[in-house]
C-alpha positions as CSV (number, residue, x, y, z in Angstrom):
1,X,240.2,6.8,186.6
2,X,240.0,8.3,182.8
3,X,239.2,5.7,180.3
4,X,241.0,4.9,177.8
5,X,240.3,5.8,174.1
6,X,239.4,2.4,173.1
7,X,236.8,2.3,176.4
8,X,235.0,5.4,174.5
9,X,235.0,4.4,171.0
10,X,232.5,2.7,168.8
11,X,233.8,0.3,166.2
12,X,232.5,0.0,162.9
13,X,234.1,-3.1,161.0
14,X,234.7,-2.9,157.6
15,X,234.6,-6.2,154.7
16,X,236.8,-4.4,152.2
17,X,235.5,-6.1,148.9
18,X,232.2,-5.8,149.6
19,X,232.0,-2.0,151.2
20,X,232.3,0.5,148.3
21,X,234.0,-0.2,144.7
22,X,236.3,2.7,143.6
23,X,237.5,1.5,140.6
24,X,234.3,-0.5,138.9
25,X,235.5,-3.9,139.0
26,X,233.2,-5.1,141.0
27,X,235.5,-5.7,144.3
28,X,235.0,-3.3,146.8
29,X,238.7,-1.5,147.9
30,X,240.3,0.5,150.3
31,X,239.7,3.9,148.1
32,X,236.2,3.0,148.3
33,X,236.9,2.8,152.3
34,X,238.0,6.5,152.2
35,X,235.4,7.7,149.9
36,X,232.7,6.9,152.6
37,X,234.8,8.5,155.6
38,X,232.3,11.1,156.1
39,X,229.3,8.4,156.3
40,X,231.0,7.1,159.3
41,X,232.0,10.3,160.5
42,X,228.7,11.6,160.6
43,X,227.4,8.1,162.4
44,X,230.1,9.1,164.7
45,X,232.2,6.2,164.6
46,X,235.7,6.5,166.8
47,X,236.9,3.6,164.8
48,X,237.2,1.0,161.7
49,X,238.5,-2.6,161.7
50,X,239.3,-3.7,158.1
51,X,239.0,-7.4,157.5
52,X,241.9,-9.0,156.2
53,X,244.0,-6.5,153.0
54,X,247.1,-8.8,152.6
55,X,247.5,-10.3,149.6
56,X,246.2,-13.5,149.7
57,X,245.5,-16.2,147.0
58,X,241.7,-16.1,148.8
59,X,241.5,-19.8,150.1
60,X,240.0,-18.2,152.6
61,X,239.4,-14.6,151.1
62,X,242.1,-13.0,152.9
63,X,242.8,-15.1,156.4
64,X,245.5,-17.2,153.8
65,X,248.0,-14.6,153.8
66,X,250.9,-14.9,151.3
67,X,252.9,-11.3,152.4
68,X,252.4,-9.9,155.6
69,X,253.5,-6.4,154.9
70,X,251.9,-5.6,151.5
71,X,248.2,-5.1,149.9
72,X,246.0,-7.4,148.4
73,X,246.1,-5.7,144.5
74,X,242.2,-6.2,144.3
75,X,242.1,-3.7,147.3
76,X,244.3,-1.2,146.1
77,X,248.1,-0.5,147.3
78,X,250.4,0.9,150.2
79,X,249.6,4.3,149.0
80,X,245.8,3.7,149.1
81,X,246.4,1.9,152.8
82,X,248.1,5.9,153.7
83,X,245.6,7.8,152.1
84,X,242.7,6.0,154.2
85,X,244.6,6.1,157.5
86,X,245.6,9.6,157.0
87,X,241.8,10.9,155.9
88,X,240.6,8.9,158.4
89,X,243.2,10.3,161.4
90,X,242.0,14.1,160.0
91,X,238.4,12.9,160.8
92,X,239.9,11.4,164.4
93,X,239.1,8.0,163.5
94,X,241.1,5.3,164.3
95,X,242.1,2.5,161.9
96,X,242.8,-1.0,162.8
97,X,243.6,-4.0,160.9
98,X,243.1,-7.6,160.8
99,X,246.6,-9.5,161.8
100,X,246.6,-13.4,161.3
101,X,249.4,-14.5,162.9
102,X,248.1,-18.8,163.5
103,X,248.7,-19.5,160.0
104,X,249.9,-18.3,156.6
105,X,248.9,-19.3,153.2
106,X,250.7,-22.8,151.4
107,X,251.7,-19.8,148.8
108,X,253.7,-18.1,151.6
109,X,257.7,-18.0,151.0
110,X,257.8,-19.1,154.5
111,X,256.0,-22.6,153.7
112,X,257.1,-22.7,150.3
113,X,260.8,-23.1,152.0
114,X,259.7,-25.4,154.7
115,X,258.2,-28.1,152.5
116,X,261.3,-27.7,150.4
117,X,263.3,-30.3,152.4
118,X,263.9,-31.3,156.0
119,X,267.0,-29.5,156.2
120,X,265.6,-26.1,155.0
121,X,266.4,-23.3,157.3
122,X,262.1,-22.7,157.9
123,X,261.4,-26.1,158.6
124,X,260.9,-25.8,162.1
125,X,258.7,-22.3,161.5
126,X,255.8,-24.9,160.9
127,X,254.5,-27.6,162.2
128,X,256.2,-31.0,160.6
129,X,255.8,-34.4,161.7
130,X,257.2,-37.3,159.8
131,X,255.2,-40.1,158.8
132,X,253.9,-42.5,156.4
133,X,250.2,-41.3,154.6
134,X,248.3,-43.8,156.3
135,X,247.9,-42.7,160.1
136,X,247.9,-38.6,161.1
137,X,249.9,-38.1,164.1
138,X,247.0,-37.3,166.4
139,X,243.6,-36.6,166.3
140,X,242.8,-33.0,166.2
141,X,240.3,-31.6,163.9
142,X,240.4,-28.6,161.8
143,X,238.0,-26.1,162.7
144,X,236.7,-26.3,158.8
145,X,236.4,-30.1,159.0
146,X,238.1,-33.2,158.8
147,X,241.9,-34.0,160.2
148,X,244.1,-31.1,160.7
149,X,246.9,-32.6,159.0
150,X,248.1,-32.9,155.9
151,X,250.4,-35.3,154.2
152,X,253.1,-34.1,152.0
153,X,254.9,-36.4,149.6
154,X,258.0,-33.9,149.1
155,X,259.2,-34.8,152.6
156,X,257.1,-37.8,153.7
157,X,255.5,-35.7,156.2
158,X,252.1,-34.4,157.7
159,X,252.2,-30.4,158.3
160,X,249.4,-28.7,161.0
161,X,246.6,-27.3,159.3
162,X,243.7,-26.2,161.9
163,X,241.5,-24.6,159.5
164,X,242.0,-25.1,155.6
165,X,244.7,-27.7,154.2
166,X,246.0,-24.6,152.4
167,X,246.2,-22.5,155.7
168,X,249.2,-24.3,157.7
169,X,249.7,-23.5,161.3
170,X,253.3,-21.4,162.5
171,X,255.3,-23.0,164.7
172,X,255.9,-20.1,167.8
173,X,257.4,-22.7,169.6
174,X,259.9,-21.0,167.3
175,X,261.5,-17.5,168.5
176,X,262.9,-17.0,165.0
177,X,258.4,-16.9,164.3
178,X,257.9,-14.8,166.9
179,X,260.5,-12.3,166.3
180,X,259.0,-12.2,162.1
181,X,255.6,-11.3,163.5
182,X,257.2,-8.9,165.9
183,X,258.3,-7.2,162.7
184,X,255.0,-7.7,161.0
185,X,253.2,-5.2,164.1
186,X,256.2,-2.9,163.9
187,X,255.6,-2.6,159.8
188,X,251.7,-2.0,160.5
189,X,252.2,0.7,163.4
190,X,255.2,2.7,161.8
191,X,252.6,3.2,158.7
192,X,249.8,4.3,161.1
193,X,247.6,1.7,161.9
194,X,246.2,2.6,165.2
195,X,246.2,-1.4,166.2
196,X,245.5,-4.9,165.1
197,X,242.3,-7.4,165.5
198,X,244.4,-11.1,165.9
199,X,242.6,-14.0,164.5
200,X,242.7,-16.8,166.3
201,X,245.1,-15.4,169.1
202,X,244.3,-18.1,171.8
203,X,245.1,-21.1,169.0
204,X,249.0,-19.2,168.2
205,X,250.4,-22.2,170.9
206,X,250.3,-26.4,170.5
207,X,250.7,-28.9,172.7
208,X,254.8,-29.7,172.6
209,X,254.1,-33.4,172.6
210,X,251.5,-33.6,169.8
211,X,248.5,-35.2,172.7
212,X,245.2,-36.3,171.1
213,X,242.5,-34.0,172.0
214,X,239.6,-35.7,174.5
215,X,235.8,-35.2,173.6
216,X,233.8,-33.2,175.5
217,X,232.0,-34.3,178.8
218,X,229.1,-32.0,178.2
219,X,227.2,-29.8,175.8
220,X,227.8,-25.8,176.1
221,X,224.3,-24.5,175.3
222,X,226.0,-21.0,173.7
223,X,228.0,-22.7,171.7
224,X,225.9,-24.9,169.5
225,X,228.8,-26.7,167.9
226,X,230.1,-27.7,171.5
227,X,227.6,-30.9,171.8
228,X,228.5,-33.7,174.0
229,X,231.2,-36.2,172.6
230,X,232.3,-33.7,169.9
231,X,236.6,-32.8,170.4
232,X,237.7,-30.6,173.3
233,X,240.5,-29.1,171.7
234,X,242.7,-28.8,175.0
235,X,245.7,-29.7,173.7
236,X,244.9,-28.0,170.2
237,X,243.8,-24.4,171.5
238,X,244.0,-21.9,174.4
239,X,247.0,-23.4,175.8
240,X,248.6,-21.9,178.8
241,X,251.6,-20.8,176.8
242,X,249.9,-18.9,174.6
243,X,249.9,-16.0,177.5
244,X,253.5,-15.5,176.9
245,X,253.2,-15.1,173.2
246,X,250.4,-12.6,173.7
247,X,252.5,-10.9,176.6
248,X,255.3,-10.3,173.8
249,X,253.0,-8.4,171.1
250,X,251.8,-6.4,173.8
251,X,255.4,-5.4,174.7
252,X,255.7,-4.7,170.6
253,X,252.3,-2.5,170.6
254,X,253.2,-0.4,173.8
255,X,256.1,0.7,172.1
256,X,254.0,3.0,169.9
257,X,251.6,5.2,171.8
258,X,247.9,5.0,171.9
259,X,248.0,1.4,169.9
260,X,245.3,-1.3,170.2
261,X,245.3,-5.4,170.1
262,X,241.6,-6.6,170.2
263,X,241.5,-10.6,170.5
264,X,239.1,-13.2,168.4
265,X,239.5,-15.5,171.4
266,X,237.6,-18.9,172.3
267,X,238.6,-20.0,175.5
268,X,238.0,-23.2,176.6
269,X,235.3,-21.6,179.2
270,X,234.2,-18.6,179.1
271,X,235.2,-17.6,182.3
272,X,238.8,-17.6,181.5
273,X,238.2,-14.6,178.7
274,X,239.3,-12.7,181.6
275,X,242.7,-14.0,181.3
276,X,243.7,-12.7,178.1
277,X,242.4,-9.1,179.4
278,X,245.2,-8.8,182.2
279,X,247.0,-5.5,182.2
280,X,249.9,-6.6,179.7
281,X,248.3,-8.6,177.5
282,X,244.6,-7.7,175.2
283,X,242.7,-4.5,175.9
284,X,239.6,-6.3,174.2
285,X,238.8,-9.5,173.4
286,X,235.3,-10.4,171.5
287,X,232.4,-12.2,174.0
288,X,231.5,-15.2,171.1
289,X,228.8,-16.5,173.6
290,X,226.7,-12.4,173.5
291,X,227.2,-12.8,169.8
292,X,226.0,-16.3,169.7
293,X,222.8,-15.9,171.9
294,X,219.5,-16.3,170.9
295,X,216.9,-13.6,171.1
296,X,216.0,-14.6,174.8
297,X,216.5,-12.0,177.8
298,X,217.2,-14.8,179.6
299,X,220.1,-16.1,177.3
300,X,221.5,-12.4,177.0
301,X,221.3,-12.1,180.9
302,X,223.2,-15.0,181.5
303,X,226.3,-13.7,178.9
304,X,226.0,-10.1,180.5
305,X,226.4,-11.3,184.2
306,X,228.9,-13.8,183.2
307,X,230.7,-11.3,181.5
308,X,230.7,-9.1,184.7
309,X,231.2,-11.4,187.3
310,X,234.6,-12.9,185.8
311,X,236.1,-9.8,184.2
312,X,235.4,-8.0,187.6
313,X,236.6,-3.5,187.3
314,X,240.1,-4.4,186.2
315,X,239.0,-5.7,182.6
316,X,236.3,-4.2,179.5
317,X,233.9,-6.0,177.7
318,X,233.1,-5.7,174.3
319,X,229.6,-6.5,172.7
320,X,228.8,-6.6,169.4
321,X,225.8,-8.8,167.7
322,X,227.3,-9.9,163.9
323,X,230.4,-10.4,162.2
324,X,232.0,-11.7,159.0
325,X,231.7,-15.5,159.9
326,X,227.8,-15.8,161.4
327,X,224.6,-14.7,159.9
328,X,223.6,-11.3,160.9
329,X,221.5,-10.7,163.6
330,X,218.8,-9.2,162.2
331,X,218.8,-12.3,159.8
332,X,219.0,-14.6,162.4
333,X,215.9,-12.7,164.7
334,X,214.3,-13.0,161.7
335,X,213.6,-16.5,161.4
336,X,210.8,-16.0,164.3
337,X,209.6,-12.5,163.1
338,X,209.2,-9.4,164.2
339,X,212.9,-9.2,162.6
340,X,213.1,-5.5,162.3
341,X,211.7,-4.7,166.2
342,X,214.2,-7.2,167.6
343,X,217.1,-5.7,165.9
344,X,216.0,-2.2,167.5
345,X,215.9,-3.8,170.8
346,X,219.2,-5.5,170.2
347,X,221.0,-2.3,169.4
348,X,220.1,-0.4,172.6
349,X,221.2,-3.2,174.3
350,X,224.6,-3.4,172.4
351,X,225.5,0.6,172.7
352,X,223.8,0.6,176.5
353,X,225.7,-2.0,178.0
354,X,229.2,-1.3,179.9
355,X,231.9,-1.7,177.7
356,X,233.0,-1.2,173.9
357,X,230.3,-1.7,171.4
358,X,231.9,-3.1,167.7
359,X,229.0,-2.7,164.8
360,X,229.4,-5.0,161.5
361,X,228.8,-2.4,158.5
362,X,225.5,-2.7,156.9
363,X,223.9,-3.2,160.4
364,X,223.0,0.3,161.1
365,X,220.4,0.1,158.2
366,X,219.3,-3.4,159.2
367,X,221.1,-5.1,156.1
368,X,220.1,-8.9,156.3
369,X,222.0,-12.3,154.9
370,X,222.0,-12.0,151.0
371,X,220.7,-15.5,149.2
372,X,223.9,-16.6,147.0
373,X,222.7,-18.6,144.1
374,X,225.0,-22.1,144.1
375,X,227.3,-20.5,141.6
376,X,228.0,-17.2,142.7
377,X,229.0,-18.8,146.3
378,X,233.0,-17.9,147.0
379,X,233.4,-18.9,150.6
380,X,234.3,-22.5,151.4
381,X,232.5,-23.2,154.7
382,X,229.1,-20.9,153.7
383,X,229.8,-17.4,155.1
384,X,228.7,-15.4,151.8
385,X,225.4,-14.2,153.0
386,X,226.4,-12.1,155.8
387,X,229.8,-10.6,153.2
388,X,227.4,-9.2,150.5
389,X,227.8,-5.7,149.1
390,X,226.8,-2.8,151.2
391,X,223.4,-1.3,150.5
392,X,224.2,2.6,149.7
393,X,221.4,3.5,147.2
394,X,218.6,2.0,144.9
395,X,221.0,2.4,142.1
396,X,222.1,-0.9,139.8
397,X,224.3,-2.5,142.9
398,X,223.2,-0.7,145.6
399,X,225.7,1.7,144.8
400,X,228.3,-0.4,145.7
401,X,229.8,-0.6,141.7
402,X,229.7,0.5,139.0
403,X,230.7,-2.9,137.5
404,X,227.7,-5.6,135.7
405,X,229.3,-8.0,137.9
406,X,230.0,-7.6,141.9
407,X,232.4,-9.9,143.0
408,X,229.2,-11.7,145.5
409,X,225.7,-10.6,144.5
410,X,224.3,-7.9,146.0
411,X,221.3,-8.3,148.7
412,X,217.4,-6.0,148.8
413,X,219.1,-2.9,147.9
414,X,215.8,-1.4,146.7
415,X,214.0,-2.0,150.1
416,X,217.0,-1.1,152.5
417,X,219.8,1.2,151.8
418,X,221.8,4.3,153.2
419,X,219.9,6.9,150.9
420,X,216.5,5.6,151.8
421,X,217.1,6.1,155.6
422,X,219.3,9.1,155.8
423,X,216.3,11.9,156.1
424,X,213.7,9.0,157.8
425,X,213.7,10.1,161.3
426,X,212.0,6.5,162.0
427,X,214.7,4.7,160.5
428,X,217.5,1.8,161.7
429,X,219.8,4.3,160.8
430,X,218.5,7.0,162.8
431,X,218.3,4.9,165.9
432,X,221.8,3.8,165.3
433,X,222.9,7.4,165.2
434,X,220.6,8.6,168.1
435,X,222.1,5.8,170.0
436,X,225.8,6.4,169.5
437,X,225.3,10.4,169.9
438,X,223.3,9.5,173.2
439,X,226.4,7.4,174.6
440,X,228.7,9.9,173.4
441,X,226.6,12.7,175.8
442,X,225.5,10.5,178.7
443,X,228.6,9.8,180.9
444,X,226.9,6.8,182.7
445,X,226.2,4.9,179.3
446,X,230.1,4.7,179.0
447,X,231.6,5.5,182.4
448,X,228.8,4.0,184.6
449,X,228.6,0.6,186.8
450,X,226.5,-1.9,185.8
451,X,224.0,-4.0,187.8
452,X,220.9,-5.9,187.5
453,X,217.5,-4.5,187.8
454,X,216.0,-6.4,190.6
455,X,212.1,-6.8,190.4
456,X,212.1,-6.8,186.4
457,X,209.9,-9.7,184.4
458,X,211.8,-12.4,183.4
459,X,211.5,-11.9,179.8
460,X,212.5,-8.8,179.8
461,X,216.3,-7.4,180.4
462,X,216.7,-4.2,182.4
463,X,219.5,-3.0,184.3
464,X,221.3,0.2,185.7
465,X,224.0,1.7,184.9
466,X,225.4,4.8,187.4
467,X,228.0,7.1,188.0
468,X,227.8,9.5,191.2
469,X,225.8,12.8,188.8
470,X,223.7,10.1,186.7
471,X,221.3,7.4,186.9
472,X,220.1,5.7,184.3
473,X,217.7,2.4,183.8
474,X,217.6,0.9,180.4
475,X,214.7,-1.5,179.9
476,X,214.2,-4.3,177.1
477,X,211.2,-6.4,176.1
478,X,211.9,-9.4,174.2
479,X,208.7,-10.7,174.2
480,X,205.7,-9.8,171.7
481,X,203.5,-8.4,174.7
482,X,203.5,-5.7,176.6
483,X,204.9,-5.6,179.7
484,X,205.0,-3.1,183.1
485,X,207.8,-2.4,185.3
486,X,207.8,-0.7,188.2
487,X,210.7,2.1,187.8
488,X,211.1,5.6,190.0
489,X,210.5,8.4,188.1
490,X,212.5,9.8,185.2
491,X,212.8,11.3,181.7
492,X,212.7,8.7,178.9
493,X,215.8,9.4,176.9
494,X,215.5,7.2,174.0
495,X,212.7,4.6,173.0
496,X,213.2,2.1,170.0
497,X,209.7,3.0,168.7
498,X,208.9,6.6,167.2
499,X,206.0,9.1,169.4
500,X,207.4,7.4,172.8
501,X,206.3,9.9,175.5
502,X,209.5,11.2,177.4
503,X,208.3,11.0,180.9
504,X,208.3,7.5,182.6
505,X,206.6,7.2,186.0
506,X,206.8,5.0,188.7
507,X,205.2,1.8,186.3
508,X,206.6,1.7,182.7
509,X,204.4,-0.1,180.2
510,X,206.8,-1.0,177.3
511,X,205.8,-2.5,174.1
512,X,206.3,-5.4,172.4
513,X,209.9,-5.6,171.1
514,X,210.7,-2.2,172.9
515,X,213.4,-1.0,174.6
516,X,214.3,2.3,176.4
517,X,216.6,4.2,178.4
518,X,215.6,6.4,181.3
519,X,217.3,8.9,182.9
520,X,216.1,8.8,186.3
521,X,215.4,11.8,188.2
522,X,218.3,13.5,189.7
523,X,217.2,12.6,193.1
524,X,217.3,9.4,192.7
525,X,219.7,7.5,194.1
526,X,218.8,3.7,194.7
């Protein structure tokens, strides 16, 4: 069966302010976006995901939206969204966009009407419950901290809130909501976005009775915030309804050809991911727990095989290793050592594995968390690090801006940048591109099966992945010693260390922090 675009692509997402500055006012901006289309051109990216370009009073720096259908005026405009999605298009590279459909911003017209009064026409397209200020109406938590409701004097009532106070929840209990954010996609396709990432897509649906939320019976070792006796939200998130909700954008997208929705879904258990993927709901949905996983083969196994066995042929993975609201992975390897190697080994993985591979900008050179002095921090729960300005050159800024000030402070621009890496046949950049060109040429890297590689040392990760005309192994050390594995014989397409001879024979001594792919020979079949 042919694949679908999305199934072929590789995703590069995009922080707006802090990607390239246009204008020199220290904010990065969609111009800035299209300025830089040949950098990912050349990469060979298939696709960007812009964080959030609404405007936004930046409670949350852009997931607070205050108008749906226009531009945030620090980014740029309408016209600067059509110039990027048009260069981009001549470059054939696909443009989606963040959607945040759970919540608006307090500074919406939407809530700004519905706190008015009790009779107001939007009441009901929130979540109101009246009340005295004393006792909440249940027990849920917002994901930021704290109660998820919020008492409001105007009316004598609590509103829904599950992250900030001044991010309330939509009601979609509501058609009258669902048929506005219906209108919302429509706006976003007719322009020419190619799709939508939806925040919080498995929280769009509450509990109609308002239940308290149990706490937990056990601790979910991916998750570390999933401890024993902390909430369950199951009456708060990934409700059953939610299906129908999802089920209805899908309707919306599929009315446009070629169109995208990618999920940032939680699921109660992971092996339920699976259920947003069915064929008229997602096409992706992010894998949190891959993301989340120490640097342990063991850990990474587990997610893989997980991933696999519950998604079954009928549904695609996606992989990707850092985004906007964790430290980046190379950061995070760091802490250990050997920082740098790990990453490398990390990265095969990601663009080896079956499925979509998204990459966080910055990665590809092996940009790490920026330190964010106590008054230059912006973000309210501690994300700044992993947002800083992209490293482009050794110039005042990294290139980034022109401006004396950046709008968060740029990270070791002098040690890692584009420029620096560019001609450096050794670099993280040169791996990144030798990776996506080598998926792009080696049908079983996209089209293949996946399967464990029985035999393989416990501490390392190595698996196939086949088609009928190709067979490939890719093997992983995640340990600082060598190790052997006993492989048939092949042609060593790609190692994560420079002077790698090509030819693997039948016992492959990797490195520490290694990783390589192997095309076995053509013979080979088992």
């Amino acid at each position: 069966m042919a694949l679908h675009w999305w199934q072929r692509a590789v995703f590069y997402q995009i922080y707006p302010r802090s990607f390239a500055d246009s204008n020199g006012d220290g904010i990065g901006d969609l111009d800035g976006v299209t300025a830089h289309l040949d950098y990912l051109e050349s990469l060979g990216i298939d696709a960007i995901w812009l964080n959030p370009i609404n405007p936004s009073p930046l409670d949350d720096w852009g997931y607070d939206v205050s108008d749906y259908c226009g531009i945030h005026p620090d980014l740029g405009d309408l016209a600067a969204f059509d110039r990027l999605v048009a260069d981009a298009h001549r470059r054939g590279i696909r443009v989606i966009v963040d959607l945040v459909p759970n919540h608006t911003s307090n500074q919406h017209p939407w809530f700004v009407e519905s706190r008015a009064s009790r009779s107001n026409p939007k009441r009901d397209w929130y979540i109101w419950v009246p009340g005295s200020p004393d006792r909440p109406p249940n027990n849920w938590q917002s994901t930021f901290s704290g109660s998820a409701w919020k008492y409001d004097p105007t009316t004598a009532s609590w509103y829904l809130h599950m992250f900030l106070e001044q991010q309330p929840d939509l009601n979609y209990r509501n058609p009258r909501v669902v048929e506005a954010m219906h209108d919302v996609i429509r706006f976003w396709l007719e322009r020419g976005a190619d799709g939508f990432r939806i925040d919080v897509i498995a929280g769009l649906i509450k509990d109609a009775e308002l239940r308290d939320n149990p706490a937990r019976a056990v601790t979910d070792p991916d998750i570390p915030w999933h401890s024993k006796g902390t909430q369950d939200p199951l009456h708060s998130h990934d409700r059953p309804e939610v299906h129908d909700v999802i089920r209805e954008f899908r309707r919306v997208s599929d009315s446009y050809e070629q169109r995208i929705l990618v999920g940032e879904t939680w699921p109660r258990e992971h092996e339920r991911l699976a259920d947003f993927l069915r064929p008229d709901e997602l096409q992706l949905a992010f894998n949190f727990r891959f993301l989340l996983a120490r640097y342990d083969a063991s850990r990474f196994r587990a997610a893989i095989e997980q991933t696999e066995r519950s998604f079954g042929p009928g549904a695609w993975p996606t992989w990707t290793l850092s985004n906007h609201d964790f430290p980046r992975h190379i950061s995070r390897y760091s802490r250990d050592g050997d920082g740098e190697a790990r990453a490398r080994v990390a990265a095969m993985m990601l663009f080896a594995l079956r499925g979509t591979p998204f990459i966080y900008y910055g990665e590809e050179i092996g940009m790490r968390d920026a330190a964010i002095p106590a008054d230059r921090k912006r973000d309210p729960v501690g994300r700044d690090g992993c947002r800083s300005p992209m490293q482009w050159t050794d110039a005042p800024n990294g290139g980034f801006s022109t401006s004396a000030n950046t709008w968060l402070p740029c990270g070791d621009f002098k040690a890692v940048n584009v420029a620096r890496q560019l001609n450096d046949p050794h670099s993280m950049l040169a791996l990144y591109g030798r990776l996506i060109q080598l998926r792009k040429s080696t049908p079983a890297l996209v089209e293949g099966s996946y399967r464990a590689f029985e035999g393989a040392p416990e501490d390392c990760l190595v698996f196939r992945r086949d088609t009928p005309q190709q067979h490939i192994v890719v093997a992983l050390n995640f340990t600082a010693e060598p190790r052997a594995i006993a492989i048939p014989a092949g042609k060593i397409l790609l190692s994560t260390l420079p002077d790698r001879s090509n030819v693997a024979k039948s016992s492959l001594m990797l490195e520490p922090n290694e990783g390589v792919i192997v095309m076995l020979d053509a013979k080979i079949t088992g």
